[in-house]
VEXLOTOR-224871 format. One record per atom (N, C-alpha, C): residue number from 0; x, y, z. Coordinates in nm, 4 decimals, m for minus. Each point is the difference from the previous one (the first is absolute). Last residue first. Example, Ala and Ser with C-alpha at 12.3 -4.5 7.8 and 13.67 -1.06 7.14 Angstrom:
2
(1; (1.2850; m0.2250; 0.7080))
(1; (0.0820; 0.1190; 0.0060))
(1; (m0.0770; 0.1090; 0.0730))
(0; (0.0290; m0.5720; m0.0070))
(0; (m0.0890; 0.1190; 0.0000))
(0; (0.0900; 0.1200; 0.0000))
//
This chain:
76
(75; (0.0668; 1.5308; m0.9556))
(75; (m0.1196; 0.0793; m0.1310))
(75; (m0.1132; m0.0155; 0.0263))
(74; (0.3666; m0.3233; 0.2544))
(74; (m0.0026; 0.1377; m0.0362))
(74; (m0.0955; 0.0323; m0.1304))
(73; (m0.1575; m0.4079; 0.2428))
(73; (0.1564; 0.0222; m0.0237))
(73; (m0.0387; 0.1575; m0.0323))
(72; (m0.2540; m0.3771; 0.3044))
(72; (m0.0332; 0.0994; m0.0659))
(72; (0.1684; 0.0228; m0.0689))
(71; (m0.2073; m0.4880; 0.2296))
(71; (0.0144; 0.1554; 0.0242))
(71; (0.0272; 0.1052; m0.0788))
(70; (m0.3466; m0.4145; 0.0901))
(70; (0.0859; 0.0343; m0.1018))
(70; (0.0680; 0.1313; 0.0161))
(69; (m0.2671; m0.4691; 0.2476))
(69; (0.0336; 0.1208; 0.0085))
(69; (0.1338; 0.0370; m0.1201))
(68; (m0.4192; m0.3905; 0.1315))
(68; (0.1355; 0.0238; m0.0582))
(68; (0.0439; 0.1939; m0.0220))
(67; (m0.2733; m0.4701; 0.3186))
(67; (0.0151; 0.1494; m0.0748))
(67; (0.0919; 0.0344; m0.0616))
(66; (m0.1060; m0.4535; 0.1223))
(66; (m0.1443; 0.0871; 0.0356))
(66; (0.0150; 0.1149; m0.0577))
(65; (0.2745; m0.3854; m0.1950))
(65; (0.0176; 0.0971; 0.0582))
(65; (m0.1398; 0.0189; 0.0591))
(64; (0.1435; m0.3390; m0.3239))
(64; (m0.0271; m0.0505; 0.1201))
(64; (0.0013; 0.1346; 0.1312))
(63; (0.0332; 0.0541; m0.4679))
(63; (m0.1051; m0.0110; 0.0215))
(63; (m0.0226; m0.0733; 0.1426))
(62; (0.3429; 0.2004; m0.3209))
(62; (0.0010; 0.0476; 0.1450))
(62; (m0.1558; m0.0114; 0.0432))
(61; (0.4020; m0.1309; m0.3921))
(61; (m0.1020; m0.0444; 0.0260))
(61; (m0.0364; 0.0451; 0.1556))
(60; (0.3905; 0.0679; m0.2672))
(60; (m0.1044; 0.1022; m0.0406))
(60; (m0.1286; m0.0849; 0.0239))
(59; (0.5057; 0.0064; 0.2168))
(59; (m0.1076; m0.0984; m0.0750))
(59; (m0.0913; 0.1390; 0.0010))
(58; (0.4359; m0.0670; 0.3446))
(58; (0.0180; 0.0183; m0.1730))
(58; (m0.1194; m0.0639; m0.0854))
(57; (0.1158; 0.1492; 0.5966))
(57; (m0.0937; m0.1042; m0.1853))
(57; (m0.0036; 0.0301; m0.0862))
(56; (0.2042; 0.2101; 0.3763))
(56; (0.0464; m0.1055; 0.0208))
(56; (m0.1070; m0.0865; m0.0293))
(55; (0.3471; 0.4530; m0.1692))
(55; (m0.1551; m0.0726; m0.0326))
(55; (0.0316; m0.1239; 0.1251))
(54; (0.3041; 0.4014; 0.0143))
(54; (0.0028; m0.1284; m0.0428))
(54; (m0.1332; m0.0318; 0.0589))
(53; (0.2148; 0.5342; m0.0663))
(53; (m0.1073; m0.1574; 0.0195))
(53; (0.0112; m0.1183; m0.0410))
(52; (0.3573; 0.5165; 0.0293))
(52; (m0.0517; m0.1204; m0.0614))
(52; (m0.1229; m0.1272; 0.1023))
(51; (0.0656; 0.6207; m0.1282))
(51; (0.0423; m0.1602; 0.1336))
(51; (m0.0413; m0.1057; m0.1148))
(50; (0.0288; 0.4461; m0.1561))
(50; (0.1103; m0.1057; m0.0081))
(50; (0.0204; m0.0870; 0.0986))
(49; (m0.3552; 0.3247; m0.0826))
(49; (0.1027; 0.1020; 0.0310))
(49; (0.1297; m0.0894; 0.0356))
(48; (m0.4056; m0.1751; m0.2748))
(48; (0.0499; 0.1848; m0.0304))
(48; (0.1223; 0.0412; 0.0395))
(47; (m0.0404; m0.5606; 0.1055))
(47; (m0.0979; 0.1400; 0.0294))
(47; (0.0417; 0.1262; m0.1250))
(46; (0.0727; m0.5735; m0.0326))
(46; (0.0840; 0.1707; m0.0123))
(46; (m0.1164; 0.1028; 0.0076))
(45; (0.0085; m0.6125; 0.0429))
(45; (m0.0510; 0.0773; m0.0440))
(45; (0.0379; 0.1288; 0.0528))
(44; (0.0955; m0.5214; m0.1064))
(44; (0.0523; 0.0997; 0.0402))
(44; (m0.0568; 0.1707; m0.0227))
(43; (m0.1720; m0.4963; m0.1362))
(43; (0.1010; 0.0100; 0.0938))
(43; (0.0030; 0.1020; 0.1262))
(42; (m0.4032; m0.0340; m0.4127))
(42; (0.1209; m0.0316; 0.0076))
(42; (0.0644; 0.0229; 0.1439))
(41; (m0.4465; 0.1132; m0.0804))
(41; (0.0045; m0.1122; m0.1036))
(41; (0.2136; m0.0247; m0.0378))
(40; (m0.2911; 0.0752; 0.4747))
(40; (0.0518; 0.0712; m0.0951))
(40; (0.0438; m0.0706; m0.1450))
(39; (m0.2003; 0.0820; 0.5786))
(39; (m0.0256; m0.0837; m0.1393))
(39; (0.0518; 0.0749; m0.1041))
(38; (0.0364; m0.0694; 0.5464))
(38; (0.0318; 0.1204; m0.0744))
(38; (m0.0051; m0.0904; m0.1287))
(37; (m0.3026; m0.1378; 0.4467))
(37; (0.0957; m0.0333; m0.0601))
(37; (0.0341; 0.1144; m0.1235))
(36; (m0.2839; m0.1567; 0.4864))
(36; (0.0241; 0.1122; m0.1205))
(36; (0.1333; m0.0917; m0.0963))
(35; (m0.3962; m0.0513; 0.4614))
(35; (0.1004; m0.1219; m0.0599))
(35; (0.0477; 0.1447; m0.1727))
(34; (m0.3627; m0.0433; 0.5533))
(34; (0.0747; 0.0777; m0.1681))
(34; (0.1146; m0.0637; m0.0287))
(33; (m0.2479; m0.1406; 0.3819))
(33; (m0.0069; m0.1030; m0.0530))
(33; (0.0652; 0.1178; m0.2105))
(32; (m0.0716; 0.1856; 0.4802))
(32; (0.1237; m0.0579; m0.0017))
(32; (m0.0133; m0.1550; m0.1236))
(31; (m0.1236; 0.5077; 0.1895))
(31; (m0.0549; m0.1034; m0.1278))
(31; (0.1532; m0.1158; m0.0274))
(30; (m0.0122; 0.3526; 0.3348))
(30; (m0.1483; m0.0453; m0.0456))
(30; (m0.0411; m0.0457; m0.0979))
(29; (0.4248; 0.1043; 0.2579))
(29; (m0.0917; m0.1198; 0.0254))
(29; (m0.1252; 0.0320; m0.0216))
(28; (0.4199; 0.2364; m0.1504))
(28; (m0.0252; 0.0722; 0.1052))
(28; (m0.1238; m0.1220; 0.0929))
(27; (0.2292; m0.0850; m0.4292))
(27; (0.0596; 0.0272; 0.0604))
(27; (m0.0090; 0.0347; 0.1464))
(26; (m0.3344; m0.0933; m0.3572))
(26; (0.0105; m0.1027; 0.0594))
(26; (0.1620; 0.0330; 0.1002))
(25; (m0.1924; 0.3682; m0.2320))
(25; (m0.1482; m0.0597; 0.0576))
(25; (0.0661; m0.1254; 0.0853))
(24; (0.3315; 0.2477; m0.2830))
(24; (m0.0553; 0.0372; 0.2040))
(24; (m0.0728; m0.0606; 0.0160))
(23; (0.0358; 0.0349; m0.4707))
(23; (0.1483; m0.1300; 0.0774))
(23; (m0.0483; m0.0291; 0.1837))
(22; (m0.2272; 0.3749; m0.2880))
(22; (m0.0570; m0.1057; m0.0352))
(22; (0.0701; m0.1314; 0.0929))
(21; (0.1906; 0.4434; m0.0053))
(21; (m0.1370; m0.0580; 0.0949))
(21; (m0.0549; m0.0920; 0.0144))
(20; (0.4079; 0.0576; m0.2778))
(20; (0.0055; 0.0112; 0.1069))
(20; (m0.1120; m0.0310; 0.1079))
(19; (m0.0093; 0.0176; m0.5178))
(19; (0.0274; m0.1223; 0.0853))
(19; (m0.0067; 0.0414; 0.1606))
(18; (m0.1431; 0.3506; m0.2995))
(18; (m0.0811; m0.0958; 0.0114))
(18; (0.0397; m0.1364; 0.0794))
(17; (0.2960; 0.4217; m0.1077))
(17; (m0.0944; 0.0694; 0.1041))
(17; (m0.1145; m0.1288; 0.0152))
(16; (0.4264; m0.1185; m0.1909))
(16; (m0.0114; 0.0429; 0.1169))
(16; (m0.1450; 0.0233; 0.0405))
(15; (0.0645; m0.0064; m0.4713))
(15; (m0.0187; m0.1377; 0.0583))
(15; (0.0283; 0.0146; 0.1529))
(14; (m0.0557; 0.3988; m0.2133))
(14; (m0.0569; m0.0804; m0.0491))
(14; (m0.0330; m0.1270; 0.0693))
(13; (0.4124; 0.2326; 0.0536))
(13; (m0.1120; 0.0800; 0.0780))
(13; (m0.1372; m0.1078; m0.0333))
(12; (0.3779; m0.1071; m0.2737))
(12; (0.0325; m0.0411; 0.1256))
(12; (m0.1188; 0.0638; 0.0894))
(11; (m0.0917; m0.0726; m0.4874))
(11; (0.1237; 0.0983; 0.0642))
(11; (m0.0232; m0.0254; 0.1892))
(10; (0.0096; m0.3198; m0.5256))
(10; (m0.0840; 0.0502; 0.0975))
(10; (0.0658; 0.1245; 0.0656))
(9; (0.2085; m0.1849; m0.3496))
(9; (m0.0460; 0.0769; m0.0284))
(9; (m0.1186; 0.0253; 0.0842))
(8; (0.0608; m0.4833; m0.1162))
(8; (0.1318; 0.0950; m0.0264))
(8; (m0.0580; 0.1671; m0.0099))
(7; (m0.2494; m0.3594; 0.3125))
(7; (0.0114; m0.0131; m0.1990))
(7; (0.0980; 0.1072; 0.0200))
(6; (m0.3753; m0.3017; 0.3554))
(6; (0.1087; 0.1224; 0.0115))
(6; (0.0789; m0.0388; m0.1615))
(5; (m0.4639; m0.1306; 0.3135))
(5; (0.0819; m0.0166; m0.1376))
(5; (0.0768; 0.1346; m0.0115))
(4; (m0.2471; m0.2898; 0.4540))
(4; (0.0810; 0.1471; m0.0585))
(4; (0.0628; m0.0442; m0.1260))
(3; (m0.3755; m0.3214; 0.2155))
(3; (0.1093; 0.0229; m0.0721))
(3; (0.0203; 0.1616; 0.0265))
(2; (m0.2621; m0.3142; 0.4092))
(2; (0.0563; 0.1301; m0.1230))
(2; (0.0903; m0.0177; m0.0764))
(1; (m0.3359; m0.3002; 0.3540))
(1; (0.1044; m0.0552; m0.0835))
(1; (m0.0501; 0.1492; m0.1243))
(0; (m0.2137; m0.2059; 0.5052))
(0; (m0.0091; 0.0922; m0.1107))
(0; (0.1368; 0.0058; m0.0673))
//
């Protein structure tokens, strides 16, 4: 199974915490050990709300080879 997390300038750290983490566990903890994720972003370098920085590790707006694509939430 193969997740994008699309992460973008202006996510907020809780957001993207409260979905990767568990999600990450399935194959961390050995039950899913065939999960495969990657952080997608249409550029580089990407700046939480509360100023962490993300580095994407796929710069592409093509996320069809994904099963799921998860979108995390920003302030408002």
């Amino acid at each position: 199974m193969k997740i994008a997390f699309v992460i973008y300038d202006g996510i907020t750290l809780l957001d993207f915490a409260g979905v990767f983490d568990p999600i990450t566990r399935l194959k961390t903890m050995g039950f899913r050990y065939d999960l495969r994720w990657d952080l997608c972003a249409r550029k580089d370098t990407i700046r939480s709300t509360e100023g962490v920085t993300f580095t994407a590790s796929r710069v592409d707006n093509n996320l069809a080879e994904y099963d799921y694509v998860i979108v995390p939430g920003e302030t408002g």
